[in-house]
N, CA, C and O atoms as a MOPAC input file, in Angstrom:
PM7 MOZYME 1SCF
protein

 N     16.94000 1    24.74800 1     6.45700 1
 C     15.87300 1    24.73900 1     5.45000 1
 C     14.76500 1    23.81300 1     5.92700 1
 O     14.95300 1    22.69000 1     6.39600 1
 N     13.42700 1    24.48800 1     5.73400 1
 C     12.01700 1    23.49200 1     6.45700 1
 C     11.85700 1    23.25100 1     5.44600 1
 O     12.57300 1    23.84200 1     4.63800 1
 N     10.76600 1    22.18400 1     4.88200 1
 C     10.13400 1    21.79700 1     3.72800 1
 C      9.23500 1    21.33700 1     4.23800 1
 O      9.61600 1    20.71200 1     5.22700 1
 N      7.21100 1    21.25200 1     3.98600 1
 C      6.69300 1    20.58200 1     4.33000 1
 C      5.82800 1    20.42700 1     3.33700 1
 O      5.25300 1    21.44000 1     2.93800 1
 N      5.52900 1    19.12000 1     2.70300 1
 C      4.69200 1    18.83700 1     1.87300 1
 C      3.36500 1    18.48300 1     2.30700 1
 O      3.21100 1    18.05600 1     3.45100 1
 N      2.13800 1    18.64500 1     1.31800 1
 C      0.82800 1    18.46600 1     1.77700 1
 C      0.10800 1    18.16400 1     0.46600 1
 O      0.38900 1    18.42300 1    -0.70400 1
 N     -0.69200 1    17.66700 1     0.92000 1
 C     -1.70700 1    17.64300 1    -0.75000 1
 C     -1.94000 1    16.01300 1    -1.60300 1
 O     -2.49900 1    15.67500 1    -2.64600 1
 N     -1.39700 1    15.49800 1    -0.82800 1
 C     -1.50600 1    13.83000 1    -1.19700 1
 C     -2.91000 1    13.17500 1    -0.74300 1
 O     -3.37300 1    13.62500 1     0.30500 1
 N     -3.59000 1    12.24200 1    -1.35200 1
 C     -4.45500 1    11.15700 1    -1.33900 1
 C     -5.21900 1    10.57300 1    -2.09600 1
 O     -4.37700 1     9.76300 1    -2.48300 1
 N     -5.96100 1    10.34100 1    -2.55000 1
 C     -6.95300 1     9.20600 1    -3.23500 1
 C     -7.36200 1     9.38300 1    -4.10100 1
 O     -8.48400 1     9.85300 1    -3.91500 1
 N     -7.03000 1     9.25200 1    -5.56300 1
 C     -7.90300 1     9.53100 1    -6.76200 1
 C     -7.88700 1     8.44300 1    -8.01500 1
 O     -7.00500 1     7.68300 1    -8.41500 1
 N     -9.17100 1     8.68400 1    -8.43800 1
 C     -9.31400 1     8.07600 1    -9.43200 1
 C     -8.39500 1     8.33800 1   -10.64800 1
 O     -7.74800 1     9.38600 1   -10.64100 1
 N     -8.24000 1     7.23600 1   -11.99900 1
 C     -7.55600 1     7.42000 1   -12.99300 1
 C     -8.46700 1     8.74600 1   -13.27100 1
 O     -9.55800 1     8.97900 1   -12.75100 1
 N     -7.62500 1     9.72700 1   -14.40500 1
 C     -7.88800 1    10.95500 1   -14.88700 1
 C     -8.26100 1    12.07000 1   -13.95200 1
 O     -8.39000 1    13.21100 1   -14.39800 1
 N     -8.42500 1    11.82400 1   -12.78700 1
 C     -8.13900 1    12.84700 1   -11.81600 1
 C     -7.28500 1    13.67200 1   -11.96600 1
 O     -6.58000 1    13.77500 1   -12.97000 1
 N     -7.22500 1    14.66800 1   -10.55600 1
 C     -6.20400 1    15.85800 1   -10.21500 1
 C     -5.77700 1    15.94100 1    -8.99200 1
 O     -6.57100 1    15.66800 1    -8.09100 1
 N     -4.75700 1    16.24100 1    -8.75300 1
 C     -4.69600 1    16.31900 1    -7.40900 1
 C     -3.20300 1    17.82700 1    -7.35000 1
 O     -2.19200 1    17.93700 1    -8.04400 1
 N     -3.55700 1    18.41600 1    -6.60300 1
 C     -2.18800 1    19.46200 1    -6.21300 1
 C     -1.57000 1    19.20300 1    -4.66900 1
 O     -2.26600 1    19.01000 1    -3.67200 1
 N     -0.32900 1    19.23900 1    -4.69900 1
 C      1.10100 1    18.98700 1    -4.26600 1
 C      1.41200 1    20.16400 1    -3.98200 1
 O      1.94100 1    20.77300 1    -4.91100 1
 N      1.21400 1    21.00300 1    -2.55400 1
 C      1.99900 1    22.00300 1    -1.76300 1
 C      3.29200 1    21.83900 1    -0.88000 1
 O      3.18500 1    21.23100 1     0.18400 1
 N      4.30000 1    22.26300 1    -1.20100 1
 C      5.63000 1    22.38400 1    -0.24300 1
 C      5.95200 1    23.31500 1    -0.06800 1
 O      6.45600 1    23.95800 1    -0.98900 1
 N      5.76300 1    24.07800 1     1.74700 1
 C      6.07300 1    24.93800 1     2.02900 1
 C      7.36900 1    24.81100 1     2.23400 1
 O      7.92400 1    23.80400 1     2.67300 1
 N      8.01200 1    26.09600 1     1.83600 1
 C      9.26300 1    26.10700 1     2.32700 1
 C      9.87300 1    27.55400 1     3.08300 1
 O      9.34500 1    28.66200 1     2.99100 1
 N     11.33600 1    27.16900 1     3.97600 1
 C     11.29300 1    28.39300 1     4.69300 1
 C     12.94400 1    29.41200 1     3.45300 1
 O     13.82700 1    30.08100 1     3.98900 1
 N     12.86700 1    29.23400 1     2.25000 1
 C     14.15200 1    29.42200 1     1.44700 1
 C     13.65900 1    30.09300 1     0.10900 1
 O     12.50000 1    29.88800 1    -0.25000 1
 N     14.44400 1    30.83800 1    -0.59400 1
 C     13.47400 1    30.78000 1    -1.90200 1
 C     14.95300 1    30.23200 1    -3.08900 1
 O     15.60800 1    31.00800 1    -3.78400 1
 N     15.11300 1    28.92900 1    -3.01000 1
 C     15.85300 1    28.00800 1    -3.90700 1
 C     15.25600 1    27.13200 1    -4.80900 1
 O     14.09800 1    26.71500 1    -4.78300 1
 N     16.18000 1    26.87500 1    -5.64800 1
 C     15.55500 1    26.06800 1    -6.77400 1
 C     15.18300 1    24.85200 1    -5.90800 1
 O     15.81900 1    24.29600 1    -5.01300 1
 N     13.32400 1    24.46600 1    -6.70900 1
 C     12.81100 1    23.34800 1    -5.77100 1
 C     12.70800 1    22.28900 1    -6.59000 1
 O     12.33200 1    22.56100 1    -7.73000 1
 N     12.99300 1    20.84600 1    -6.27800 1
 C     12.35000 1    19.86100 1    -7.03700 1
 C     11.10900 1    18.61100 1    -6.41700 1
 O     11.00400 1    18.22900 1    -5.25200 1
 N     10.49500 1    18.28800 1    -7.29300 1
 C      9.78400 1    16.90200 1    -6.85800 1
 C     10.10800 1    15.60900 1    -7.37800 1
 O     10.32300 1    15.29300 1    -8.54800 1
 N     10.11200 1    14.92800 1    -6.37200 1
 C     10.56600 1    13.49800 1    -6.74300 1
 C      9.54100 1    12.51000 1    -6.20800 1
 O      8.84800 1    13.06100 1    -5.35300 1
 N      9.21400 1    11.27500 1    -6.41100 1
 C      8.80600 1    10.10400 1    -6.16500 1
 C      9.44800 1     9.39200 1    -5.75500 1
 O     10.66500 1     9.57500 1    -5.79200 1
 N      8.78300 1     8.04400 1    -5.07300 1
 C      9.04000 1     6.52300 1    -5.08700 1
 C      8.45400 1     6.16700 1    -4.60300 1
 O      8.09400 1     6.64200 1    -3.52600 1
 N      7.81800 1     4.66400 1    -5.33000 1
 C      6.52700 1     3.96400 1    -5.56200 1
 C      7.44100 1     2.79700 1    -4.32100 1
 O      8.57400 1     3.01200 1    -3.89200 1
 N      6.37900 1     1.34800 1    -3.88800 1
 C      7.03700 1     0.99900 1    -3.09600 1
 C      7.94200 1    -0.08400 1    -4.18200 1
 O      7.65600 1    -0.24400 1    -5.36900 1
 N      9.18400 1    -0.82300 1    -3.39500 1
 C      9.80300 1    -1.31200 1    -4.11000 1
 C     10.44400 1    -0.94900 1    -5.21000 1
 O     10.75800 1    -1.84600 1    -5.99200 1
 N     10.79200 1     0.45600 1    -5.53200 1
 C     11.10300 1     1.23000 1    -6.75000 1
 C     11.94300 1     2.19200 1    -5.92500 1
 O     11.85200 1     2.40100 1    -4.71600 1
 N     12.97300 1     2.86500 1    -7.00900 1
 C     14.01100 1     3.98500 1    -6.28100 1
 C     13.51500 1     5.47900 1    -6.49200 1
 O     12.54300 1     5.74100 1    -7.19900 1
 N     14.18600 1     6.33500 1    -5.89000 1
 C     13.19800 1     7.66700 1    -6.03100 1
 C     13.41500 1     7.94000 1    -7.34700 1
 O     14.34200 1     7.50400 1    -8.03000 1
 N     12.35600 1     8.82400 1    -7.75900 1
 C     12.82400 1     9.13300 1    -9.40000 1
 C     12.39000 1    10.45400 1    -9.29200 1
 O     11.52600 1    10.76900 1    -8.47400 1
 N     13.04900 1    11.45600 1   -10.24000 1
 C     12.58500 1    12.41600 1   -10.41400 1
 C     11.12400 1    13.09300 1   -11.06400 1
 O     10.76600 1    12.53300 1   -12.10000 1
 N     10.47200 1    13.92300 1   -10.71400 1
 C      9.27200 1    14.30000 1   -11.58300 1
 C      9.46200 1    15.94500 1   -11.91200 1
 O      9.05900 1    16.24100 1   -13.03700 1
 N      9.83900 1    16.71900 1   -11.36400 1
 C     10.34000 1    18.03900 1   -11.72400 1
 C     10.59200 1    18.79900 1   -11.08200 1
 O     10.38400 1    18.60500 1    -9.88500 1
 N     11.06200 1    19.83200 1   -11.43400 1
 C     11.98400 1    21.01200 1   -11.02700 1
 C     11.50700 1    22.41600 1   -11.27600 1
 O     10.58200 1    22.66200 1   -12.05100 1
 N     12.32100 1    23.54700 1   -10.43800 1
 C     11.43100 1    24.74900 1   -10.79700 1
 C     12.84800 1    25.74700 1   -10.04600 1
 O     13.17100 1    25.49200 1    -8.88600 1
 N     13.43100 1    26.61000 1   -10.66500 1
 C     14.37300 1    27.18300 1   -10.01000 1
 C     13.99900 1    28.24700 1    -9.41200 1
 O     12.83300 1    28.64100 1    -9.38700 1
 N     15.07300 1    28.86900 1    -8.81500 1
 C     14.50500 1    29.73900 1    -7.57500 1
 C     13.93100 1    31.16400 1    -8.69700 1
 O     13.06100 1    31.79900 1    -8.10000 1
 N     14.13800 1    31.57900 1    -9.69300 1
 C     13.20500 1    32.40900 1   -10.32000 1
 C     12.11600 1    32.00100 1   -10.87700 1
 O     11.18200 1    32.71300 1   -11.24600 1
 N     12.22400 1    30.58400 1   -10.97000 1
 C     10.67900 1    30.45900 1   -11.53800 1
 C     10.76400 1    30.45000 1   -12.76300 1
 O      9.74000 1    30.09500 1   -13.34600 1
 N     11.87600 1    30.79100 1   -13.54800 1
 C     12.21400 1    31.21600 1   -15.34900 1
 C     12.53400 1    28.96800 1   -15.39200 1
 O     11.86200 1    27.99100 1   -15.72200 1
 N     13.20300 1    29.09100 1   -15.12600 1
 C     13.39100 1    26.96200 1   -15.82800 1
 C     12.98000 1    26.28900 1   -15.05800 1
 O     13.26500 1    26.27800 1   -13.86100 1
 N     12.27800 1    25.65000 1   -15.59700 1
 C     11.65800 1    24.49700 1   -15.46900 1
 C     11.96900 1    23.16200 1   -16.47600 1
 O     12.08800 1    23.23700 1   -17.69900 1
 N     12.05900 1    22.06900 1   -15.76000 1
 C     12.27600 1    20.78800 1   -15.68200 1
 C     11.30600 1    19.64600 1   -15.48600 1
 O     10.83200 1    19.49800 1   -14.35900 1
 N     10.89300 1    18.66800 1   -16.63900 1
 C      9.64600 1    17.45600 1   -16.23500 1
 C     10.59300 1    16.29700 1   -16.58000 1
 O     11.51600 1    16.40000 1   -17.38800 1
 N     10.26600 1    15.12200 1   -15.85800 1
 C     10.35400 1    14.28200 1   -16.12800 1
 C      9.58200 1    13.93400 1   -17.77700 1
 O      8.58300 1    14.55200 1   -18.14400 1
 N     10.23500 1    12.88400 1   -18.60700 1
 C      9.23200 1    12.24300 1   -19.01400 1
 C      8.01600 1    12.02000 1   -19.00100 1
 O      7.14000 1    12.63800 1   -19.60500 1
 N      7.91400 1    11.12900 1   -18.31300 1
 C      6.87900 1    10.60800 1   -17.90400 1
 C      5.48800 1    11.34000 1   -17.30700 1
 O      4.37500 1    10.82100 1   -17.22800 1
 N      5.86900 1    12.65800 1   -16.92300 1
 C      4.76200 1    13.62400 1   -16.65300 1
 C      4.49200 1    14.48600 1   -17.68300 1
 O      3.36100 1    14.97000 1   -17.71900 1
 N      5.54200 1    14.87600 1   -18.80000 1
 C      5.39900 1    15.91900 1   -19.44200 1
 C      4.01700 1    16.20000 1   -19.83900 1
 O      3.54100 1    15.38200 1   -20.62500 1
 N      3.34600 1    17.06500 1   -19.51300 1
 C      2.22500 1    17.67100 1   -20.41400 1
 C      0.98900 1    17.32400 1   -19.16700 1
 O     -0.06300 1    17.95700 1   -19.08100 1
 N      1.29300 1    16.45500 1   -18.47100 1
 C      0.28700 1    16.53300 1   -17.28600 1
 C      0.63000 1    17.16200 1   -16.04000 1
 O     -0.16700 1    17.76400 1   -15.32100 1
 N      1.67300 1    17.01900 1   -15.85300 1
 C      2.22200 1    17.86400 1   -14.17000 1
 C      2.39500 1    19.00600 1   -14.70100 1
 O      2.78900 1    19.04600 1   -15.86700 1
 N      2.11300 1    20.36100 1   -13.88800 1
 C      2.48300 1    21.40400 1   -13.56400 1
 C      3.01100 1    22.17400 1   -12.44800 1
 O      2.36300 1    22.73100 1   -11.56200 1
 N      4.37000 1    22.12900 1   -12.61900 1
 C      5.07000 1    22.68600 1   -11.26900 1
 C      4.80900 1    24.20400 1   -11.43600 1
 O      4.40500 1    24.67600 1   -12.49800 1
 N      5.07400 1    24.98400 1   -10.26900 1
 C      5.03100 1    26.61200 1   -10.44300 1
 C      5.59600 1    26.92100 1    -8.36000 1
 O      5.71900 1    26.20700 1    -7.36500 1
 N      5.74800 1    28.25200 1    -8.66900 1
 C      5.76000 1    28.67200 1    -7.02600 1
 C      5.31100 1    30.13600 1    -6.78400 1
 O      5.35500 1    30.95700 1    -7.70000 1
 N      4.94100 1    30.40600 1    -5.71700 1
 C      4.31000 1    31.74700 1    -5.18000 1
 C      5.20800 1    32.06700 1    -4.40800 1
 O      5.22800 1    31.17900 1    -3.55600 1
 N      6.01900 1    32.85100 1    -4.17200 1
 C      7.03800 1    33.14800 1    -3.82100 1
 C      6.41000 1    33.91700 1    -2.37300 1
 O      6.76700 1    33.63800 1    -1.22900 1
 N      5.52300 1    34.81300 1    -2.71200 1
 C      4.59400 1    35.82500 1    -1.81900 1
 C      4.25100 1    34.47200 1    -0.67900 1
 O      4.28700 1    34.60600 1     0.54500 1
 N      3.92900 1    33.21700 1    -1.38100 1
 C      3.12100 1    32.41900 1    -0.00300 1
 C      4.53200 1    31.32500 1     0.53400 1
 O      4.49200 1    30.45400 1     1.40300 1
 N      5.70000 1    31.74200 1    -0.31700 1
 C      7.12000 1    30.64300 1     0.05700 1
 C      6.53700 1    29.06200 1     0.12000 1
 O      6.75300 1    28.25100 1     1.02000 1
 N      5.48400 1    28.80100 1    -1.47800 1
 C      4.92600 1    27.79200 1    -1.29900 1
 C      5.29700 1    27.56400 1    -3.07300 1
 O      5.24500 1    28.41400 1    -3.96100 1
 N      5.68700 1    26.05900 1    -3.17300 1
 C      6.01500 1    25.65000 1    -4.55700 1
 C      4.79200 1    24.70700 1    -4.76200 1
 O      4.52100 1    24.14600 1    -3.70000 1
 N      4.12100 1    24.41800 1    -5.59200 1
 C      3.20100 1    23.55700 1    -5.89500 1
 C      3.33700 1    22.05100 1    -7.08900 1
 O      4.38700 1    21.92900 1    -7.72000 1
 N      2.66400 1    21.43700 1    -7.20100 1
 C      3.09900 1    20.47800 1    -8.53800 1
 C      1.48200 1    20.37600 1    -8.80800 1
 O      1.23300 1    20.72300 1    -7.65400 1
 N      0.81600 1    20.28100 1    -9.09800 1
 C     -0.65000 1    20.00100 1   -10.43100 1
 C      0.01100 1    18.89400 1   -10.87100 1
 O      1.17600 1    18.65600 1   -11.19100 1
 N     -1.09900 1    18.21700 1   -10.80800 1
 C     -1.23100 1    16.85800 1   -10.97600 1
 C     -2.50500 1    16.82300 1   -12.28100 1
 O     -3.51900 1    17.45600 1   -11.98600 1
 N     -2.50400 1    16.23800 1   -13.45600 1
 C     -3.62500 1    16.16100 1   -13.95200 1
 C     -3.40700 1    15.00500 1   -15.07100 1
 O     -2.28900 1    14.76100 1   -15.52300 1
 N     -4.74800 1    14.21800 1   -15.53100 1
 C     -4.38100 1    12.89100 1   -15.92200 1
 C     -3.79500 1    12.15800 1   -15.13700 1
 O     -2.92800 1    11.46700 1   -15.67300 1
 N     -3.92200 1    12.02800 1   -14.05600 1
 C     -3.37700 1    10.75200 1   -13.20900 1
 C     -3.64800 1     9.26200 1   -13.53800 1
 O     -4.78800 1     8.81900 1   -13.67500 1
 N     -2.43300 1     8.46400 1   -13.66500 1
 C     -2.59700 1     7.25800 1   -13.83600 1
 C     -2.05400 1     6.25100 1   -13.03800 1
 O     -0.92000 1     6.48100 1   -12.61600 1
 N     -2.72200 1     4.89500 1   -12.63600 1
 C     -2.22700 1     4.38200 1   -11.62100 1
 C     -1.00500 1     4.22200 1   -11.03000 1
 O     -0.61800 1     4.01800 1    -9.88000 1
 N     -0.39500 1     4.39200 1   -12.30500 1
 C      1.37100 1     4.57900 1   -12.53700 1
 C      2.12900 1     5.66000 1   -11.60200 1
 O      3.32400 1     5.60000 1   -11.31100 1
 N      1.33800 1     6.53000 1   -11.23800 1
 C      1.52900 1     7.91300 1   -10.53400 1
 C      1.89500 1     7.46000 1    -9.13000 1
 O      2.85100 1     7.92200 1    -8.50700 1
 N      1.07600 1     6.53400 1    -8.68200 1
 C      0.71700 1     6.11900 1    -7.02300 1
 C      2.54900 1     6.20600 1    -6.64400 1
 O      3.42300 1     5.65800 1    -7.31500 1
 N      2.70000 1     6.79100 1    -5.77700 1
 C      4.01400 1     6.93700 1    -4.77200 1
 C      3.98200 1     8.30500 1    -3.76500 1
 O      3.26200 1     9.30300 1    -3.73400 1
 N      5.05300 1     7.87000 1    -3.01700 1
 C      5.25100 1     8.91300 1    -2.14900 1
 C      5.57600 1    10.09200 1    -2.61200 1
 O      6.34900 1     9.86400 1    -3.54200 1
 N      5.46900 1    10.95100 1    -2.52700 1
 C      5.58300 1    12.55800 1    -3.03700 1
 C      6.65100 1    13.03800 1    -2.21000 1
 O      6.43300 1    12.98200 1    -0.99900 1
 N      7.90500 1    13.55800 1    -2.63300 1
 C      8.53300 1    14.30900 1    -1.92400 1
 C      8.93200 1    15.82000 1    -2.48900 1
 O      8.93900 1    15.83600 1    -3.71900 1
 N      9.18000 1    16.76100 1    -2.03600 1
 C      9.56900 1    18.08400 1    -2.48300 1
 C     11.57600 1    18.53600 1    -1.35300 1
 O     12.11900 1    18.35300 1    -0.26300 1
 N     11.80100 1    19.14700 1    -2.66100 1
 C     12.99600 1    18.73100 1    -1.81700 1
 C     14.08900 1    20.32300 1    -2.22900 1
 O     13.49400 1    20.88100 1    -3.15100 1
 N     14.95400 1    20.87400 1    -1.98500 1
 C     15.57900 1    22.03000 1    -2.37400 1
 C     17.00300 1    21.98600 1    -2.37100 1
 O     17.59700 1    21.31000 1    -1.53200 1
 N     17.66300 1    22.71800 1    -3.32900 1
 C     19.19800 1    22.70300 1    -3.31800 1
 C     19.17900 1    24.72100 1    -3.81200 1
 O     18.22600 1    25.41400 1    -4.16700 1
 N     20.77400 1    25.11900 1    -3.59800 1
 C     20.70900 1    25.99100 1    -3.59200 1
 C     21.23400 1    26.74000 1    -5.08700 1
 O     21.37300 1    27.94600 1    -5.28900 1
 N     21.50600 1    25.42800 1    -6.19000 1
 C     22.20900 1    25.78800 1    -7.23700 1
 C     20.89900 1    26.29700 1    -8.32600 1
 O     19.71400 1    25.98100 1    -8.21700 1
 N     21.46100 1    27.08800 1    -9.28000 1
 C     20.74600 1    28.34100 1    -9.72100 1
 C     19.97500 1    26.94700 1   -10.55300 1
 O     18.83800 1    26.49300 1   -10.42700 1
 N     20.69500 1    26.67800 1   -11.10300 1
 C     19.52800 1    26.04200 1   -12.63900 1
 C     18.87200 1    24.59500 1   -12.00300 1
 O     19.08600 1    23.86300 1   -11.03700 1
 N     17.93200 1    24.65500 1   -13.17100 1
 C     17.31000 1    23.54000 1   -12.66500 1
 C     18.13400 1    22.16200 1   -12.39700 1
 O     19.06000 1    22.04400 1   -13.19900 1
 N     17.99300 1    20.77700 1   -11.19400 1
 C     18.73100 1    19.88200 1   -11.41000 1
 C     18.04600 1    18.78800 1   -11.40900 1
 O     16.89300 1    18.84600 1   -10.97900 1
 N     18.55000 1    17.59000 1   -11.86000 1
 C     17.24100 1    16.41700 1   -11.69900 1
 C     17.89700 1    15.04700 1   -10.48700 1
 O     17.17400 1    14.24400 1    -9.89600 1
 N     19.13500 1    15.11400 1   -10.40900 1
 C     19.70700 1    14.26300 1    -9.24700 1
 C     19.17800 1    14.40200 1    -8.27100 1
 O     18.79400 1    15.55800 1    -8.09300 1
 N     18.85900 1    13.39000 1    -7.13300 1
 C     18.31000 1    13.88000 1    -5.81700 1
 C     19.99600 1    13.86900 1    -5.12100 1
 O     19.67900 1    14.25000 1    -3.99400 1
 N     20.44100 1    13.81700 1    -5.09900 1
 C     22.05600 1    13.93900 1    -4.96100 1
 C     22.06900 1    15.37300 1    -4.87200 1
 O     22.85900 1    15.86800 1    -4.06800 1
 N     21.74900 1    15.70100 1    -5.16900 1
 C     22.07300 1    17.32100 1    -6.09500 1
 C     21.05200 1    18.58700 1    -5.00100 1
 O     21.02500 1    19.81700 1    -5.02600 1
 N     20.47300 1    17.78000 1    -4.31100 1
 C     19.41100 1    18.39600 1    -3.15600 1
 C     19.62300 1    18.14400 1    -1.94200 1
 O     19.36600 1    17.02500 1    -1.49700 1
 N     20.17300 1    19.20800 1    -1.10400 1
 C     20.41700 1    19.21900 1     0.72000 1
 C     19.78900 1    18.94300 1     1.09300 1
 O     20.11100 1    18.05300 1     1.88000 1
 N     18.17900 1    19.26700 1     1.07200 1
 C     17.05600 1    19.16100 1     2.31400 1
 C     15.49800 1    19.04800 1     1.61400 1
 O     15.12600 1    19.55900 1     0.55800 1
 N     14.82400 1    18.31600 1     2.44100 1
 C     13.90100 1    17.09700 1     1.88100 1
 C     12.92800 1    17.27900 1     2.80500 1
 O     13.24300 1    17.36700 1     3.99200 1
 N     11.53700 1    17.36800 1     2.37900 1
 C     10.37000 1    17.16800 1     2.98800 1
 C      9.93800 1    16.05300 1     3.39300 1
 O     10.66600 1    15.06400 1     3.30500 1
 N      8.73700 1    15.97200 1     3.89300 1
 C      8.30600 1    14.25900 1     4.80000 1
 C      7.49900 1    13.83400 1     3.24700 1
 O      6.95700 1    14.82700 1     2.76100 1
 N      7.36900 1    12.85100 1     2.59700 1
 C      6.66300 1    12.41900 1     1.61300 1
 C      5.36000 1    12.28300 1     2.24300 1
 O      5.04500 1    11.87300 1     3.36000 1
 N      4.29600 1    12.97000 1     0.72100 1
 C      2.92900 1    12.79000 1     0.85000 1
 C      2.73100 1    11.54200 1    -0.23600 1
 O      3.32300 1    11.35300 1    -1.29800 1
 N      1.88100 1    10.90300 1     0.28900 1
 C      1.31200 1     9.61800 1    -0.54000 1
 C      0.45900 1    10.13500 1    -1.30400 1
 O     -0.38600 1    10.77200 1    -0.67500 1
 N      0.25600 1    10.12900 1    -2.90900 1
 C     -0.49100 1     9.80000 1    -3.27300 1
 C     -0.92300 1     8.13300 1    -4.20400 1
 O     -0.12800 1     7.29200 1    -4.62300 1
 N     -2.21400 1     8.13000 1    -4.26900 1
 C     -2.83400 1     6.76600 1    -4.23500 1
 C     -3.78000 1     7.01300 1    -5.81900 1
 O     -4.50900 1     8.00500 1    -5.83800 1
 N     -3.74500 1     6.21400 1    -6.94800 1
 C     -4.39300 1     6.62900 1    -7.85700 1
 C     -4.80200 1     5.13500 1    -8.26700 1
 O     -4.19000 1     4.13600 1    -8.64300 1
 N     -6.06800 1     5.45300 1    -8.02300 1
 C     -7.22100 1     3.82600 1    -8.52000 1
 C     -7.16800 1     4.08800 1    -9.96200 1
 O     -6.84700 1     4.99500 1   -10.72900 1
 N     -7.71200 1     2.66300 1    -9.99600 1
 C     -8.20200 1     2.02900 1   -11.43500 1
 C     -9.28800 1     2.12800 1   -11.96500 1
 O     -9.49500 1     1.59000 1   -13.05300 1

């Protein structure tokens, strides 16, 4: 399984930013974080149909995960960004049907994109 994430860098509070992970699989995908000094945490999930979906807390109502199956590309939408956001971005895949939120729970892992969200 490849994973490559893209779409990370520099924004102001209330910005947007979108989060591409190509992948070479069509499995349930998730995104996770970690800020520095902090452990990874989950931000959401999207199973391999695309029917459940999964947010963290903490994003609900601003992140939007989805995937294009046609481009074997999962995305996350980013909107309302708050400085709180700033961490490494990872996208990551397991092969179990429903959505999961453990990174435990995921075989194979993309390179983290940074994003950076000013004040």
């Amino acid at each position: 399984v490849q994973l490559q994430a893209s779409g990370g860098g520099l924004v102001q509070a209330g910005g947007s930013l979108r989060l591409s992970c190509a992948t070479s699989v069509r499995y349930t995908m998730g995104w996770f974080r970690q800020a520095p000094g902090k452990e990874r945490e989950f931000v959401a999930s999207i199973n391999w149909s695309g029917i459940r979906i999964d947010y963290a807390d903490s994003v609900k109502g601003r992140f939007t995960i989805s995937r294009d199956d046609a481009k074997n590309t999962v995305y996350l939408q980013m909107d309302s960004l708050k400085p709180e956001d700033t961490a490494a971005y990872y996208c990551a895949a397991t092969s179990a049907n429903a959505v999961v939120r453990a990174a435990g729970d995921f075989g194979s892992w993309g390179q983290g994109t940074l994003v950076t969200v000013s004040s």
